[in-house]
C-alpha positions in Angstrom: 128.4 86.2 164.3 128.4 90.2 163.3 129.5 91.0 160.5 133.6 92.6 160.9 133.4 94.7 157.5 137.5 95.9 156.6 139.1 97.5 154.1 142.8 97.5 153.0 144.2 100.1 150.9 147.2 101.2 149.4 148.7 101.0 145.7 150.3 98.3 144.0 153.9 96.9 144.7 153.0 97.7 149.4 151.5 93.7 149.5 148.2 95.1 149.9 146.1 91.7 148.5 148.3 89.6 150.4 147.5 91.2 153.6 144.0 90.5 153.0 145.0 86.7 151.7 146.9 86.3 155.2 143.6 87.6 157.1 141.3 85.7 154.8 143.1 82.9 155.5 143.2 82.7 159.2 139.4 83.3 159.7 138.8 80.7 157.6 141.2 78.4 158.9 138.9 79.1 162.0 135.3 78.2 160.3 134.7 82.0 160.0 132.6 83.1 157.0 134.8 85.5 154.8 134.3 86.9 151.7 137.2 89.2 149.6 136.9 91.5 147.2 140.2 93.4 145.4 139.8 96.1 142.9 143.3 97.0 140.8 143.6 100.4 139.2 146.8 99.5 137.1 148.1 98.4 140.6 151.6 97.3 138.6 152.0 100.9 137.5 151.6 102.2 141.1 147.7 102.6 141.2 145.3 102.0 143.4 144.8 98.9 145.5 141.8 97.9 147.5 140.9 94.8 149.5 137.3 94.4 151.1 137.2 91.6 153.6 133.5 90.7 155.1 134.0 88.1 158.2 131.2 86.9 159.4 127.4 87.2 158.8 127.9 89.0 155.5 126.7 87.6 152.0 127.4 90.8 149.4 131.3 91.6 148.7 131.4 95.4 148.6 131.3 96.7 151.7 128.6 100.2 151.6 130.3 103.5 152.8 129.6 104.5 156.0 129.6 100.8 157.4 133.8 99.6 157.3 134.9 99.1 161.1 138.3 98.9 159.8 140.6 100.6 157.7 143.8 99.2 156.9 146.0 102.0 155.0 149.0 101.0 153.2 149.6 104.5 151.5 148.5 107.6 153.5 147.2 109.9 150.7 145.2 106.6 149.5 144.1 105.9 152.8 143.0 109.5 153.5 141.0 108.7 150.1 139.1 105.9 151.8 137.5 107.9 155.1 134.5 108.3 153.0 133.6 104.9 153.7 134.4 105.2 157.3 131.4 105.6 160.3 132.1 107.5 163.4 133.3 105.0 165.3 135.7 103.4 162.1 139.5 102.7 163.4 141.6 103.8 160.9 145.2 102.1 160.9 147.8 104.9 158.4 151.3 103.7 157.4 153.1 107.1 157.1 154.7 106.0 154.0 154.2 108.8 150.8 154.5 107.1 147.6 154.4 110.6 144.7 152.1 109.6 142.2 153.2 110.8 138.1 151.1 113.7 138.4 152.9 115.1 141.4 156.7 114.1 140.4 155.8 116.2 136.7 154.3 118.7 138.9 150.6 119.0 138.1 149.7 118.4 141.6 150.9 119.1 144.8 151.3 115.4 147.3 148.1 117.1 149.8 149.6 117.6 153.3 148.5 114.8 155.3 149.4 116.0 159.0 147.0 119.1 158.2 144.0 116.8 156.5 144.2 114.5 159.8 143.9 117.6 162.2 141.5 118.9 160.1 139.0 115.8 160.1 139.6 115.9 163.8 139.6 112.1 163.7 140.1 110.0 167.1 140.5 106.5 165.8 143.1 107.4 162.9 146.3 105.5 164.3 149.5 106.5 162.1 152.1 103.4 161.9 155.8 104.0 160.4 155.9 100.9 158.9 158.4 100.7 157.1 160.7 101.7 159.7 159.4 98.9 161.5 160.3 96.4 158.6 163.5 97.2 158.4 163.9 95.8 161.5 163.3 92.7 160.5 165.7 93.0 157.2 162.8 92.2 155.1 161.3 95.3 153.5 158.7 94.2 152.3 157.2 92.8 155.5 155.7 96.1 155.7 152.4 94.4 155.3 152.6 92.2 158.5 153.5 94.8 160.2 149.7 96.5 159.3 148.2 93.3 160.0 149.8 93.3 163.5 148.4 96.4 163.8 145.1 95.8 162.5 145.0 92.6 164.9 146.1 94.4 168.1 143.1 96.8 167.6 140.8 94.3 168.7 138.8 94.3 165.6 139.5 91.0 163.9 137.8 87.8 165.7 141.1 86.0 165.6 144.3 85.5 167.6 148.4 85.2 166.7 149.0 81.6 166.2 146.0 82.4 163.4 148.2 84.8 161.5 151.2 83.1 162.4 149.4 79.5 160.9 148.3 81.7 157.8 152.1 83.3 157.1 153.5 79.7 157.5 150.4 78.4 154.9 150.6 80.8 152.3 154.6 82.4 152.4 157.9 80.5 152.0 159.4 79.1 154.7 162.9 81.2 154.5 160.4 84.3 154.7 158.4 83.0 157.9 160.7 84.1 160.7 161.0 87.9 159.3 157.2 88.2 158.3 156.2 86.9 162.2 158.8 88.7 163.3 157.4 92.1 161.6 153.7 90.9 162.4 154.3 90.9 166.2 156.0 94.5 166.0 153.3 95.8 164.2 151.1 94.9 167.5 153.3 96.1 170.1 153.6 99.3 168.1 149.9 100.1 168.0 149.2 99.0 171.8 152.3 101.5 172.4 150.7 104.1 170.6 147.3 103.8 171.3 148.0 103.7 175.5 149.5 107.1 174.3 146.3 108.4 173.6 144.9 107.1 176.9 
């Protein structure tokens, strides 16, 4: 099958390798070829996290800029980071949420306006998500994850369907967390299809 190159980024702490774990798992679970990649810059501290997942026809890790189809962003300066490796037709999936890196909160740097940046790469497929909002709905914070990958499936992108995510949750989280993670999951898909018909 063709290759479905994404990338998942955010910093440490947001669930960022478990969201790729959870789609690793369900395209596996379906005989789908997938390989993952995660690179840590001191992700406990706050740094950088990144996830590259190849499904399909794919045999090298890294996926080379210009070729992602997906980007999943946890963070939205990180994510904003990441377009480099986008193509023109790359969907891009932003979680509004800001976390101020040190060098902002001692005031070396100024957090970059992210509205302006957006406008300014003029951008059609960049779909911004408040997830966190949307996990706090579920009473489970940190569900924020599930609700990207609900996102992320509802985009049409990912060769796999709900019971797959819902199999892979129930396969790799604990049980008392399944009903809150699902629940987060499946409004993290009606948000994007409620967003994106607003574009349409």
């Amino acid at each position: 099958m063709k290759t479905v190159n994404v990338t998942i980024v955010g910093v440490g702490g947001q669930g960022v390798v478990s969201a790729g774990m959870i789609i690793g798992t369900a395209t596996t679970k379906k005989n789908i070829n997938t390989i993952m990649s995660e690179i840590h810059g001191m992700a406990q501290r706050g740094g950088i996290v990144s996830v590259d997942l190849r499904i399909g026809d794919a045999y090298g890790p890294i996926i080379p800029n210009g070729l992602v189809d997906l980007i999943i962003g946890f963070e939205a300066m990180e994510t904003l980071r990441s377009l480099n490796r986008a193509g023109k037709d790359t969907i891009v999936i932003l979680n509004k949420e800001k976390i101020i890196p040190f060098t902002v909160n001692i005031g070396d740097s100024p957090y970059p306006d992210i509205e302006k940046i957006v406008k300014e790469k003029d951008l059609k497929n960049i779909i911004e998500i408040g997830a966190v909002e949307l996990a706090k709905e579920t009473g489970n914070y940190q569900a924020v994850n599930m609700v990207m990958i609900g996102a992320a499936l509802a985009s049409g992108i990912l060769p796999i369907e709900e019971k797959d995510i819902e199999d892979a949750v129930k396969s790799i989280f604990p049980e008392f967390s399944w009903e809150s993670n699902i629940n987060a999951f499946k409004l993290g898909i009606k948000e994007f299809k409620k967003i994106k018909g607003a574009y349409q």
